[in-house]
N, CA, C and O of each residue as an XYZ file, in Angstrom:
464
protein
N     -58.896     62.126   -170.781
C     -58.383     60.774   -170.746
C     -58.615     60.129   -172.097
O     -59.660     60.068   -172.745
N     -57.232     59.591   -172.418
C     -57.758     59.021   -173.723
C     -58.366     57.122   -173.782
O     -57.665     56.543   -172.952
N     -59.044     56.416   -174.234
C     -59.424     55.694   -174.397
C     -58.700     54.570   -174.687
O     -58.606     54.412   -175.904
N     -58.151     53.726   -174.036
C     -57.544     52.557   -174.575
C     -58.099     51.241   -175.192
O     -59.294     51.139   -175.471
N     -57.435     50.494   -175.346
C     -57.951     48.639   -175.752
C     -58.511     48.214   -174.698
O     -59.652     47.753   -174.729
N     -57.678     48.316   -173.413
C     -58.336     48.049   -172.011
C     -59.538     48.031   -171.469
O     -60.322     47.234   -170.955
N     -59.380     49.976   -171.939
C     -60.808     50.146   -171.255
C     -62.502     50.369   -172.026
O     -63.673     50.616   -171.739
N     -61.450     50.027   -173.346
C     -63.019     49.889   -174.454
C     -63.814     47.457   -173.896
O     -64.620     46.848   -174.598
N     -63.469     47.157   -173.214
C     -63.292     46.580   -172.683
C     -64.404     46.477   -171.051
O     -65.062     45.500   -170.694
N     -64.304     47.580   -170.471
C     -65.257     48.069   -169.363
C     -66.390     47.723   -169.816
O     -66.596     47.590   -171.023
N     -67.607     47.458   -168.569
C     -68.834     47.936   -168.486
C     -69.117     49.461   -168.832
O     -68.522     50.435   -168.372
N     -70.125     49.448   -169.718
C     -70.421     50.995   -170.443
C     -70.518     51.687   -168.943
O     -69.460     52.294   -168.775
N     -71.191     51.801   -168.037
C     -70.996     52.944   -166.881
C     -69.896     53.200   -166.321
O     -69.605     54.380   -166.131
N     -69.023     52.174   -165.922
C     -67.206     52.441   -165.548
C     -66.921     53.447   -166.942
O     -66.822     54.654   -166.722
N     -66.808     53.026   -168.162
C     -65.896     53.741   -169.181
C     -66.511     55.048   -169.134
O     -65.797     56.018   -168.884
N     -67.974     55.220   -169.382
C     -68.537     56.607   -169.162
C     -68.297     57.307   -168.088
O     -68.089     58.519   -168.143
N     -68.300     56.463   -166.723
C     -68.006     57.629   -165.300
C     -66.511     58.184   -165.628
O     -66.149     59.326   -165.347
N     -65.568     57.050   -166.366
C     -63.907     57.563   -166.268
C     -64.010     58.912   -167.094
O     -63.711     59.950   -166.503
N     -64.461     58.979   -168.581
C     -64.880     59.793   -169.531
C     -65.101     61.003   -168.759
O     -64.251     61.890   -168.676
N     -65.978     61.035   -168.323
C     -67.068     62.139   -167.713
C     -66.847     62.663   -166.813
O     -67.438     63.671   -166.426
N     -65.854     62.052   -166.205
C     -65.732     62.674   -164.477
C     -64.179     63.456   -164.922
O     -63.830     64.365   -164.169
N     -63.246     63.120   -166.126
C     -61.992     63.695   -166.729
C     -62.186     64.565   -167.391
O     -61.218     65.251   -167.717
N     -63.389     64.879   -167.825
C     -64.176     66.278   -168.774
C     -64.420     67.703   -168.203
O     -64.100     68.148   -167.101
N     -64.981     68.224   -169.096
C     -65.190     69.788   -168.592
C     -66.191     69.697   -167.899
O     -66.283     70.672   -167.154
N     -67.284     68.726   -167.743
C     -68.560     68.604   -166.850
C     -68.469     67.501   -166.343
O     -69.044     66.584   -166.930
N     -67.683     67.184   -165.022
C     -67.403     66.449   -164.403
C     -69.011     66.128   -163.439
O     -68.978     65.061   -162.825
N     -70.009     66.746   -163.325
C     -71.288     66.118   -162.779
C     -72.057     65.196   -163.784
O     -72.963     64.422   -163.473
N     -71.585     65.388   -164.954
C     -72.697     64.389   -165.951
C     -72.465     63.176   -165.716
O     -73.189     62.322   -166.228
N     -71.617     62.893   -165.054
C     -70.985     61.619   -164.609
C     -72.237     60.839   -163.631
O     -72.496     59.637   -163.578
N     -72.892     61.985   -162.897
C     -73.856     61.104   -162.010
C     -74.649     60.304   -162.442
O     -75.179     59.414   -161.778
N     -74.817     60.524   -163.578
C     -75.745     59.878   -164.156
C     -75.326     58.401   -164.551
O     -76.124     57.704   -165.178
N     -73.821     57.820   -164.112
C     -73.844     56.362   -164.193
C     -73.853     56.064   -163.015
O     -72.735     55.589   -162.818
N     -74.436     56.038   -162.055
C     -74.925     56.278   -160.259
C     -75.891     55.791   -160.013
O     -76.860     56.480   -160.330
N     -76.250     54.310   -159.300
C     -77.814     54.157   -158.713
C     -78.051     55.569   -158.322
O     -77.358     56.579   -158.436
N     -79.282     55.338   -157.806
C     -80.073     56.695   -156.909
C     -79.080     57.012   -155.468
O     -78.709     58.067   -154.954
N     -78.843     55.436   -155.080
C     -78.189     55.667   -153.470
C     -76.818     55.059   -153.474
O     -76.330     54.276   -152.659
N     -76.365     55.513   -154.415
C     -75.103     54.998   -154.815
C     -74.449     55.495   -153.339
O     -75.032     56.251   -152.562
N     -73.157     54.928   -153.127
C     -72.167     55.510   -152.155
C     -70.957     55.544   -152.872
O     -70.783     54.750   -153.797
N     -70.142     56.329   -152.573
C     -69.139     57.116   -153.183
C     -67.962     56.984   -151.854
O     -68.253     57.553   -150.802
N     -66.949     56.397   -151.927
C     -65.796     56.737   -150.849
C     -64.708     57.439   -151.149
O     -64.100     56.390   -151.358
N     -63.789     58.368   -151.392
C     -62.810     59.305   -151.552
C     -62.325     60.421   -150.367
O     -62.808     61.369   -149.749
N     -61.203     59.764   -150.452
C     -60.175     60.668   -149.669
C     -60.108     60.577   -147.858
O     -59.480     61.284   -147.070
N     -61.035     59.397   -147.610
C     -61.825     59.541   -146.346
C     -62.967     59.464   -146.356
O     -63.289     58.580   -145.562
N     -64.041     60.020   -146.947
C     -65.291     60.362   -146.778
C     -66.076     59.681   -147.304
O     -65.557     58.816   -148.010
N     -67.475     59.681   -147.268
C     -68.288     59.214   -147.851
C     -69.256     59.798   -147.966
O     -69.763     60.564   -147.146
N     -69.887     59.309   -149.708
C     -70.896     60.307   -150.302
C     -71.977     59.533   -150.763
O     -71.847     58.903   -151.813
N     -73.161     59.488   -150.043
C     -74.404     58.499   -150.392
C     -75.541     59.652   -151.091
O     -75.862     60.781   -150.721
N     -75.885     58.989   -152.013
C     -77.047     59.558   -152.865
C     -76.764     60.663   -153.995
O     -75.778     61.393   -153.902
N     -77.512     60.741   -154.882
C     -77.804     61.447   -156.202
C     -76.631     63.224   -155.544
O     -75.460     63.537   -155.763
N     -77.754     63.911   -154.740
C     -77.067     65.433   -154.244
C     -75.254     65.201   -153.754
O     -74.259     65.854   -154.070
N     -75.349     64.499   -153.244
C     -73.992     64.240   -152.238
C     -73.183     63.502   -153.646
O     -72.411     64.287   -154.196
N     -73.228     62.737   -153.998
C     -72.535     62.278   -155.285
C     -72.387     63.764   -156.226
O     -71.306     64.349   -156.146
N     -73.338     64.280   -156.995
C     -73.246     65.384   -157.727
C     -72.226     66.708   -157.354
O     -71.385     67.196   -158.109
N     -72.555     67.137   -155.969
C     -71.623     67.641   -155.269
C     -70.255     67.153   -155.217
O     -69.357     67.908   -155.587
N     -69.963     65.876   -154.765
C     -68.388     65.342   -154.609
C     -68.480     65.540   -156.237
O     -68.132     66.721   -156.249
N     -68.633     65.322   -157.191
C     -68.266     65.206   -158.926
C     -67.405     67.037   -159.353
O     -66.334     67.341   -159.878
N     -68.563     67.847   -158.787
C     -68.489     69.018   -159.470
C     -67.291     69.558   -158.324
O     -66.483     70.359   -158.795
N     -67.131     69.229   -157.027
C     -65.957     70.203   -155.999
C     -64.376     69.478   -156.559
O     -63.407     70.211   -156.757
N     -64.299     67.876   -156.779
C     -63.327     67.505   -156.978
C     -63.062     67.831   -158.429
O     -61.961     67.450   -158.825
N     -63.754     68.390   -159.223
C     -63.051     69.029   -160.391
C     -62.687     70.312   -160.820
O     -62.319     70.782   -161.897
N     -62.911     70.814   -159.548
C     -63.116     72.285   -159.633
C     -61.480     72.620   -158.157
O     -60.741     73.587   -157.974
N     -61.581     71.439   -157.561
C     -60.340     71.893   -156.875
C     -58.861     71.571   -157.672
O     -57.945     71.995   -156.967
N     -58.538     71.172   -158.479
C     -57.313     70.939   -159.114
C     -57.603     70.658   -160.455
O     -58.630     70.061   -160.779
N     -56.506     71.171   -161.497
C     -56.085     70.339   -162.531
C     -55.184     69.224   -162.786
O     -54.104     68.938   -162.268
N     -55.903     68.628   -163.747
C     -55.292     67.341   -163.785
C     -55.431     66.483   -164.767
O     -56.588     66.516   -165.185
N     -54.644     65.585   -165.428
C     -54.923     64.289   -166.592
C     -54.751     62.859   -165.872
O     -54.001     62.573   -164.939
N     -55.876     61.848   -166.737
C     -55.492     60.955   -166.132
C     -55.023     59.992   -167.295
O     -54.872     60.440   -168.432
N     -54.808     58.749   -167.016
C     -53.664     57.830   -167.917
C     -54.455     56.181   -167.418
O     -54.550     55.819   -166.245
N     -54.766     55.671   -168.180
C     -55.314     54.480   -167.177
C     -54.100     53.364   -167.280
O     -53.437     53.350   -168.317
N     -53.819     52.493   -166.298
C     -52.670     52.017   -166.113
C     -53.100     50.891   -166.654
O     -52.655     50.521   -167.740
N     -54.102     50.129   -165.921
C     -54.751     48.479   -165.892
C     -56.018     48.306   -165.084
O     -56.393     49.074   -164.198
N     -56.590     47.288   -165.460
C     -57.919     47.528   -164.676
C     -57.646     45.488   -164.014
O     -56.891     44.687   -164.566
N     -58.477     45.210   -162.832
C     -58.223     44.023   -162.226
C     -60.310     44.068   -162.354
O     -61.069     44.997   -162.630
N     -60.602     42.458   -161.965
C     -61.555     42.152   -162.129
C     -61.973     40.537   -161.530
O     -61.751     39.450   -162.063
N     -62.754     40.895   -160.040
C     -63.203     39.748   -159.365
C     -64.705     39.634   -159.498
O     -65.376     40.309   -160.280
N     -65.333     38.407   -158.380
C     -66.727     38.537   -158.643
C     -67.861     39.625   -158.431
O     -68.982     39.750   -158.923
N     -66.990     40.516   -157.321
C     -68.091     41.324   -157.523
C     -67.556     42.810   -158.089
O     -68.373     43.652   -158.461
N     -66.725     42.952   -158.107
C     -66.302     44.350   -158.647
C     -65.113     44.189   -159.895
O     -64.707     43.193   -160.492
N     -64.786     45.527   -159.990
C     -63.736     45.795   -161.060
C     -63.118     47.191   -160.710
O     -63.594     48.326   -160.745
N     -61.779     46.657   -160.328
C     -60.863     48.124   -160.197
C     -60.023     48.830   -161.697
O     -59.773     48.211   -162.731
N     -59.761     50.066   -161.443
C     -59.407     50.980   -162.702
C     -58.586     51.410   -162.234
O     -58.816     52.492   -161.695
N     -56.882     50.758   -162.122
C     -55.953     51.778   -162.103
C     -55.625     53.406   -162.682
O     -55.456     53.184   -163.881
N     -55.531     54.186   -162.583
C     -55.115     55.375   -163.293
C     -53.736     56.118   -162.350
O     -53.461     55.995   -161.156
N     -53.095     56.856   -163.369
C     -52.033     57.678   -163.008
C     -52.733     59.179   -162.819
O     -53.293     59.661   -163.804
N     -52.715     59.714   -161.922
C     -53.496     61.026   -162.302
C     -51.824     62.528   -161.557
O     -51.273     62.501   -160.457
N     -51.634     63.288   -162.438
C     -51.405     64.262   -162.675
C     -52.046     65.533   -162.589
O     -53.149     65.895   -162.998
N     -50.973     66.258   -161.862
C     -51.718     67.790   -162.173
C     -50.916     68.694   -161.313
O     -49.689     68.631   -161.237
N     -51.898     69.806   -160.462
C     -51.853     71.380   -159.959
C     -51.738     70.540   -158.264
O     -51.373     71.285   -157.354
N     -51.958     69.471   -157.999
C     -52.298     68.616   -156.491
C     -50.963     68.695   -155.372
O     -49.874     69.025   -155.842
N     -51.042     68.456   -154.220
C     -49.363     68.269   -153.465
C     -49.408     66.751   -154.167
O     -50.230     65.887   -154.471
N     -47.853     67.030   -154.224
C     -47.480     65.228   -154.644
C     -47.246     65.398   -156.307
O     -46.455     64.566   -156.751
N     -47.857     66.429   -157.398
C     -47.983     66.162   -158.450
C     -48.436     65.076   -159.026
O     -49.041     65.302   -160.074
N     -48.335     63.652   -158.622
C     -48.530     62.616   -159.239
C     -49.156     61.668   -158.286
O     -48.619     61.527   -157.187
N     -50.217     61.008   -158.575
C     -50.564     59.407   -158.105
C     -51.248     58.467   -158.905
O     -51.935     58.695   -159.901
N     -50.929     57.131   -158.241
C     -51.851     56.076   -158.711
C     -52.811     55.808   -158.127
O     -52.455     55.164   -157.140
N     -54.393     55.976   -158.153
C     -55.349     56.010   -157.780
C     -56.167     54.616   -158.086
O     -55.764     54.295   -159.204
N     -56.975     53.776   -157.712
C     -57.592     52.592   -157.265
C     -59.023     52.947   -157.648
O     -59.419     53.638   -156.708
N     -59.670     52.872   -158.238
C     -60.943     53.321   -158.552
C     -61.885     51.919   -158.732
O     -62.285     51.427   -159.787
N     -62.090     51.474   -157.426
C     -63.266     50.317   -157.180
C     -64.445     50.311   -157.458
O     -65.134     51.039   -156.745
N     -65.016     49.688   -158.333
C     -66.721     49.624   -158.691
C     -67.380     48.757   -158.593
O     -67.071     47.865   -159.383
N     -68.315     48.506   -157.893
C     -69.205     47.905   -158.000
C     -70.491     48.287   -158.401
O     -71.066     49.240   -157.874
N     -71.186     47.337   -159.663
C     -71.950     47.846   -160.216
C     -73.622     46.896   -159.677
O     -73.585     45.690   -159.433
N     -74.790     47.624   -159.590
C     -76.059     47.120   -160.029
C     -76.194     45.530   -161.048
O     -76.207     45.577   -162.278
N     -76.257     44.625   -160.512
C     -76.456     43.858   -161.888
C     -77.640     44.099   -162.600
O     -77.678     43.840   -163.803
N     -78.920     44.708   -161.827
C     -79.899     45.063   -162.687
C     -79.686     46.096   -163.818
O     -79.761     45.859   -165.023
N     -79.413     47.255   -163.243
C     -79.165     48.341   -163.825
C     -78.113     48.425   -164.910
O     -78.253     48.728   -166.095
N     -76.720     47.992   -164.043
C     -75.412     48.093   -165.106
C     -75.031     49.904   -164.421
O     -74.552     50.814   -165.098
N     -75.314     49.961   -163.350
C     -74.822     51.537   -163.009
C     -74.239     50.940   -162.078
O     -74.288     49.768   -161.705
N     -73.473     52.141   -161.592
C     -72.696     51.778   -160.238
C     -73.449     52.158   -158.890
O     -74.208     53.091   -158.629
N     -73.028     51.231   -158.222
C     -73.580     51.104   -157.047
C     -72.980     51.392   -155.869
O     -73.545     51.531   -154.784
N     -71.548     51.499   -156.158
C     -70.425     51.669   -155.066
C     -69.087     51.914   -155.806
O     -68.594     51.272   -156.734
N     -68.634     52.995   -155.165
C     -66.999     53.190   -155.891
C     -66.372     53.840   -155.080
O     -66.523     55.019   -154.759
N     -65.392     52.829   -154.599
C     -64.096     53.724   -153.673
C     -62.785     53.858   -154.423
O     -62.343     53.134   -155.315
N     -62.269     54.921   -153.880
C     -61.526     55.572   -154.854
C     -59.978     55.262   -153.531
O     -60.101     55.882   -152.475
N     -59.052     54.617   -153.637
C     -57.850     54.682   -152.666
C     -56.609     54.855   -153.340
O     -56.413     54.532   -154.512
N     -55.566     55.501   -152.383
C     -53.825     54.885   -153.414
C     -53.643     53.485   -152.691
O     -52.704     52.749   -152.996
């Protein structure tokens, strides 16, 4: 993913999880994650450090793909990250919703659901 005006713009843990989770080591990403972060995608839900690390490393390992960031929206408690994502997937193409809510202590994320 390349880096826009937009998203140089983000809280450093949103721009790093987008970075990191579009890379060849899609788990280093956990590391912008409270401890008991929860994670929502596709249906499911993924609470804590193991279960987060796991969802990082299976969803990059099941398809190829690029992503494109479209626009990002921003209320009081969160901030969504449009992206176009592409690839090897049924559908070839979507726009994906990538919701965060972050720690105000920390500045990590604390919650991120992922919807079309």
């Amino acid at each position: 993913m390349s880096l826009t005006t937009q998203s140089r713009t983000l809280p450093m843990a949103i721009m790093t999880y987008l970075e990191r989770s579009a890379s060849a080591k899609p788990a280093s990403a956990r590391a912008t994650f409270t401890e008991n972060a929860v994670v929502i995608d596709d249906g499911k839900t993924y609470t804590g450090e193991t279960a987060i690390t796991a969802w990082l490393a299976g969803s990059a390992a099941e398809f190829e793909y690029t992503t494109t960031q479209l626009r990002t929206e921003k209320d009081e408690s969160s901030t969504t990250v449009v992206n176009r994502v592409e690839g090897n997937f049924p559908g070839r193409s979507v726009d994906l919703n990538y919701r965060f809510e972050l720690d105000a202590e920390s500045g990590l994320i604390q919650a991120l659901t992922i919807s079309i």
